[in-house]
N, C-alpha and C positions, 0 to 999 in steps of 0.2 A: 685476662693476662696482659700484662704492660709489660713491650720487650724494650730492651734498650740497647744501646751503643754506650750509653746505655740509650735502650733503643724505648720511645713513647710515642704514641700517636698525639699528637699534635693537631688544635686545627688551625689553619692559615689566620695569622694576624693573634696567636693565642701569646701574652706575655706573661703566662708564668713564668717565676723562676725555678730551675732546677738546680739547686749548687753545686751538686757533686755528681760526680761520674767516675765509673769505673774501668781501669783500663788492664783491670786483673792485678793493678798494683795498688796505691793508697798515696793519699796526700800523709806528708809528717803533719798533721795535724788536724786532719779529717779525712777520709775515705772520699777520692776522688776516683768514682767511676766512670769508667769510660767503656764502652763497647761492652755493654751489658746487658742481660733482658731477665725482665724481672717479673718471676709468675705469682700471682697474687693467690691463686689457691696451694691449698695445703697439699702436701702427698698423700695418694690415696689412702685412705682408711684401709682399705684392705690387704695393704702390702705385708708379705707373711716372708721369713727365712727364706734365704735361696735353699733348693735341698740337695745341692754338692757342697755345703755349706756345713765345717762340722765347729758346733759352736761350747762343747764340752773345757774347752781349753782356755774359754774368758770366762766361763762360771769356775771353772775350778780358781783362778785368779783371785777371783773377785772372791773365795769364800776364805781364801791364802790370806788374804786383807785383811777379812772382817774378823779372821783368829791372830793374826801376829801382829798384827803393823802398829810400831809403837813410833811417835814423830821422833828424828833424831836429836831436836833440839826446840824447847818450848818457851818463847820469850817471855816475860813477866805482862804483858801487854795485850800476849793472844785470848781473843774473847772465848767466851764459853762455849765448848762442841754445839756444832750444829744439828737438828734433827736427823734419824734417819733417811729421811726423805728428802733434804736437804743436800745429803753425803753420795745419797744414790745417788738423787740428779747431776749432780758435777760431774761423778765416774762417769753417767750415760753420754753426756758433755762430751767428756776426756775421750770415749769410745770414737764419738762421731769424728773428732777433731785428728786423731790419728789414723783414721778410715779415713778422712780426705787426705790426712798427709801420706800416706801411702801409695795413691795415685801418682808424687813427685812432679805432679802439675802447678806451679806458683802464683797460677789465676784460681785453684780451686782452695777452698778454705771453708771451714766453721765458721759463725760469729753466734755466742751463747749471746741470752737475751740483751745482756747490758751496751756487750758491741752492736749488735742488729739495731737499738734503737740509739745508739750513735750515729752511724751508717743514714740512718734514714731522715733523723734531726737535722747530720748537717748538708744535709741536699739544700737547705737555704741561699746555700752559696758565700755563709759570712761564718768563719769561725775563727776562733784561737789556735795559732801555729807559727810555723816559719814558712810556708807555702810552697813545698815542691814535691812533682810526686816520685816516689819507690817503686821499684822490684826486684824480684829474686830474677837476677839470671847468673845464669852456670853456677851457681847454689852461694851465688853474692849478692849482699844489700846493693841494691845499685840505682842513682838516682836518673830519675825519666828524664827527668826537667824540671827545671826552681819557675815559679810563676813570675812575668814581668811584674818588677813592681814590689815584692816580696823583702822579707827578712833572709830568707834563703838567695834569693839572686844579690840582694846586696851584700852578703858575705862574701860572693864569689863563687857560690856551688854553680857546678855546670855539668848537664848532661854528661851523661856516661862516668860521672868520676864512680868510683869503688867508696862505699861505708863498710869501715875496718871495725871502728870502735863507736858507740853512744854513750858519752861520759864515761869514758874510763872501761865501758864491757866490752866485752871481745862480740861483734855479732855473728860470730858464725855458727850455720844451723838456724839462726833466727825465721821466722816467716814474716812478713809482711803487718800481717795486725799486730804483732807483738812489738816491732819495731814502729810502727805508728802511735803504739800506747807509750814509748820511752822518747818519741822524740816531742809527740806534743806536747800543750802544758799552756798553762796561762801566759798570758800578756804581760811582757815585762819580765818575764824568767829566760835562763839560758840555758842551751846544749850547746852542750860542746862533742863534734865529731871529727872523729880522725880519718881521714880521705887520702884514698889512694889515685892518683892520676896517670893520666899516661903522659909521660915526659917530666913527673917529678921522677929525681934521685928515691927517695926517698917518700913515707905517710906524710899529713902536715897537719896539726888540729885545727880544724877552722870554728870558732864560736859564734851562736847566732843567738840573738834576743829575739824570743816570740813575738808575735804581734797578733792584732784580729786582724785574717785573710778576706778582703774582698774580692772573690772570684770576678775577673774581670773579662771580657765577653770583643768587641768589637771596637778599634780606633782607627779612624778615618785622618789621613792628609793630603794634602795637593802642595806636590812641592811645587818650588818656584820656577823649576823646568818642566812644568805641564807635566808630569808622570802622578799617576792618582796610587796610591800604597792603601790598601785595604789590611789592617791586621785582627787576626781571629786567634785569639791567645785560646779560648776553650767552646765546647759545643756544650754549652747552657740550653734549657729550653724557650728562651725570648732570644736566642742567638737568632735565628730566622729571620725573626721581625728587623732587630741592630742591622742584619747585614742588608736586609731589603732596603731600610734606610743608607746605609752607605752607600749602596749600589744607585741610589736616586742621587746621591749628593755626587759621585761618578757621573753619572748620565750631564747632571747639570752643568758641570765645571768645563763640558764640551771636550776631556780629554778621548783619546782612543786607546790610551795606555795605560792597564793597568799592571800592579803586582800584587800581587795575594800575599802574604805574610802568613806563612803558620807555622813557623819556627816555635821550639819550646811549647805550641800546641797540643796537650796529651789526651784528649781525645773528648767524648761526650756522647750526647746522643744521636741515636742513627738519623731520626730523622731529620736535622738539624742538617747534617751533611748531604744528605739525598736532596733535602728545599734547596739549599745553595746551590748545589749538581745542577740542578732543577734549572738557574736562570741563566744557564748554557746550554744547557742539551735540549734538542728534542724530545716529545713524550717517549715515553717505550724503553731511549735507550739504558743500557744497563750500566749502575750505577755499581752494584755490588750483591754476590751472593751467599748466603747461607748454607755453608756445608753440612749435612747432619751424619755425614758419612752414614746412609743406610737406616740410621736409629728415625729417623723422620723425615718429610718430602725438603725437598732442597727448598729455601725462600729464594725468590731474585729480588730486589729493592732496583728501581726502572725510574728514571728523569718524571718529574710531572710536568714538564715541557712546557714550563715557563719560555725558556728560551730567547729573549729579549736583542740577546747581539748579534751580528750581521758578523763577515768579515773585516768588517775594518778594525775590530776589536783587536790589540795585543796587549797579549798577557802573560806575564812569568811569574813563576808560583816560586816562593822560597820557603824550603824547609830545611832541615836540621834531625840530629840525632835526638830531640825530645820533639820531634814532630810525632804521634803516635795515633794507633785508634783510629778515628772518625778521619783526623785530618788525613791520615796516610789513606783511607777511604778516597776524600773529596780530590785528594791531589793525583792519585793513580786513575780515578774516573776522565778527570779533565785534562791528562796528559793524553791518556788512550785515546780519546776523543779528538784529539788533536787540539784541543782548545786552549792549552799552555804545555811552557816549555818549565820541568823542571830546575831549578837553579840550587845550590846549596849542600849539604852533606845530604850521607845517606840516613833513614830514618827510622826510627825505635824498632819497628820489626816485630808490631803486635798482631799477629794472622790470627784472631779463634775469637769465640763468641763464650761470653758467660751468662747465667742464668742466676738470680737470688731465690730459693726457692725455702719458703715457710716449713720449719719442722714441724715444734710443737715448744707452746709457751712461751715464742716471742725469739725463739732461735732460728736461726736459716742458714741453707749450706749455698753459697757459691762455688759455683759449679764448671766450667768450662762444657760448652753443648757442642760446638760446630765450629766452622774454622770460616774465614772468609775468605772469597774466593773477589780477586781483581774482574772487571770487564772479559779479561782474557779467558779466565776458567782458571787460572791459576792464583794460589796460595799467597798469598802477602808474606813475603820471604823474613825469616827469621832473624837474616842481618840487615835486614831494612828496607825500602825501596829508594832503588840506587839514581841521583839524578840524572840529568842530560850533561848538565856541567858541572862538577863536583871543586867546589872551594870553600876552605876551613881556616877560619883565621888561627894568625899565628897568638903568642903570650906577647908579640912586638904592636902586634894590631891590636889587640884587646888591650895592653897599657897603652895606646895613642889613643886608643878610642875611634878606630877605624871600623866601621862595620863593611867590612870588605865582599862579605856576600850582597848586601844590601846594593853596594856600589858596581858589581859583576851586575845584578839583577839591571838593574836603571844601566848600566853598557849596554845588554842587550837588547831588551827591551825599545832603547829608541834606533837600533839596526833594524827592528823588526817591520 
């Protein structure tokens, strides 16, 4: 069983790539999971009907079908009926898919086979999109964060706006895969989305050209005021290694000051953020825990006590409302610790653990298992984790091209 953050064991100096991460939401144009664990075996074989369970009311359904149901409208185009077997399977499909939707959990979902091995393909890290990720909150498309770098961030989308419309459809009620299957698309094609923001009047369509996403991982500077800026846009599984190296390219430049960057950050895998935790903390301390509410023993995830800085280190962490997942992990560890001072808005507010777990035939249910629980024993708050110092640029800063958090950060930082 391989869990993730989406959480993988790793071993120290290992650079594979992981491309995608689950954060219960989705990249528009690959499934980027973030804070995920993913069970490699199948459900048991033996799993039988619960028996408070009365299931007379989907066979009588199902036989409603198989004597009436004529399509309302049949195009000259549509191929010729499917097997029975064929007709089953999609119903059994259809069953599983509204058994997850009924839970009203926007991290749990189906993925019938053809999604499941999308899902898994593009963990490469490279695909076709506009690169930013989705989720349902309060039963709205709502974007996490546009990737730096992205056809998404260069249209302008930015965390937290509202998706109203996907070319012209209304998405409400939509789920998350379904809205990842209408916004991706090849390289060179457009969607156009109608977004809702806060402090427009009014929706605005914003159009974006697909591109191929290169999930991008760890960038290093040394400004020309000695302050070293480390940024972690996602927790990849060679992210460890990238930041190890930054952290050396840190060590050497002789500064004491750094800022961590994980703004627009929407999460990855656990152990990526526990290694990083790692070259602050002591061994032992707790990095973050596994709630299973009762269904199974709690996990604690604990520093592997690299630990490398003295105090003369300063450090301020910036995040933002597409900080999610792993990053809202690494930044809540390294605050509690004392080891940096928050700077920036408050952030995505993704508390809970998911599972991908194997049906049958190459379908799997993601699942939401456990909740994550901070240093403290408490819950990763729903509306985010709130900084120490809280500044948002205005529409005047962002047409000057002021990145004002950035500029708060490097204030403080050289008071420190």
């Amino acid at each position: 069983m391989h869990k993730l953050d989406w959480k993988k064991s790793l071993p120290i100096g290992s650079v594979a790539i992981a491309g995608v991460m689950l954060m219960g939401t989705a990249f528009a144009g690959g499934f980027f999971i973030g804070n995920s664990r993913v069970a490699a075996s199948l459900v048991p074989s033996a799993a039988v009907p619960p028996p408070n369970a009365d299931f007379s009311d989907v066979w009588k359904a199902w036989s409603v079908i198989d004597e009436k149901f004529v399509g309302a409208a049949v195009a000259s185009s549509t191929p010729i009926a499917s097997s029975t077997e064929e007709i089953n399977q999609k119903r059994i499909w259809g069953m599983i898919g509204g058994l997850a939707a009924s839970l009203d959990d926007p991290y749990t979902f189906f993925l019938p086979p053809a999604e499941n091995e999308e899902f898994v393909s593009e963990m490469s890290g490279s695909f076709e999109g506009i690169g930013m990720e989705i989720a349902v909150r309060d039963q709205v498309l709502t974007v996490v964060s546009p990737l730096k770098g992205t056809p998404a961030e260069r249209a302008g989308l930015k965390a937290g706006d509202l998706i109203l419309n996907i070319d012209g459809v209304s998405t409400t009620g939509l789920d998350v895969t379904s809205a990842v299957k209408k916004i991706r698309g090849p390289k060179g094609t457009q969607v156009t989305l109608t977004i809702s923001r806060e402090g427009w009047s009014t929706p605005r369509e914003i159009k974006v050209t697909r591109d191929v996403i290169n999930v991008p991982a760890v960038v290093t500077t040394l400004r020309s005021d000695g302050i070293f800026v480390i940024e972690v846009a996602t927790f990849t599984a060679n992210a460890p290694d990238l930041f190890r190296a930054a952290l050396r390219e840190f060590v050497e430049s002789k500064s004491s000051r750094l800022i961590l960057d994980m703004r627009g950050n929407p999460g990855g895998y656990l152990e990526a953020a526990v290694d990083m935790a790692s070259w602050f903390l002591p061994s032992g301390k707790v990095i973050v825990t596994e709630d299973y509410a009762g269904h199974s023993a709690n996990v604690v995830h604990r520093s592997l006590g690299y630990d490398i800085f003295n105090e003369n280190l300063k450090m301020v962490i910036l995040v933002d409302r597409g900080s999610a997942s792993a990053s809202e992990i690494l930044a809540d560890a390294l605050r509690y610790h004392g080891k940096g001072m928050l700077v920036g808005a408050n952030t995505f507010g993704k508390g809970s653990v998911q599972e991908l777990v194997e049906i049958n035939g190459g379908s799997a249910l993601k699942i939401t298992v456990a909740r994550w629980l901070g240093p403290d024993g408490i819950q990763i708050p729903q509306e985010g984790i709130e900084p120490d110092v809280k500044i948002e640029p205005t529409e005047e800063d962002i047409e000057a091209g002021k990145d004002v958090q950035l500029e708060k950060a490097v204030e403080i930082v050289k008071e420190m």
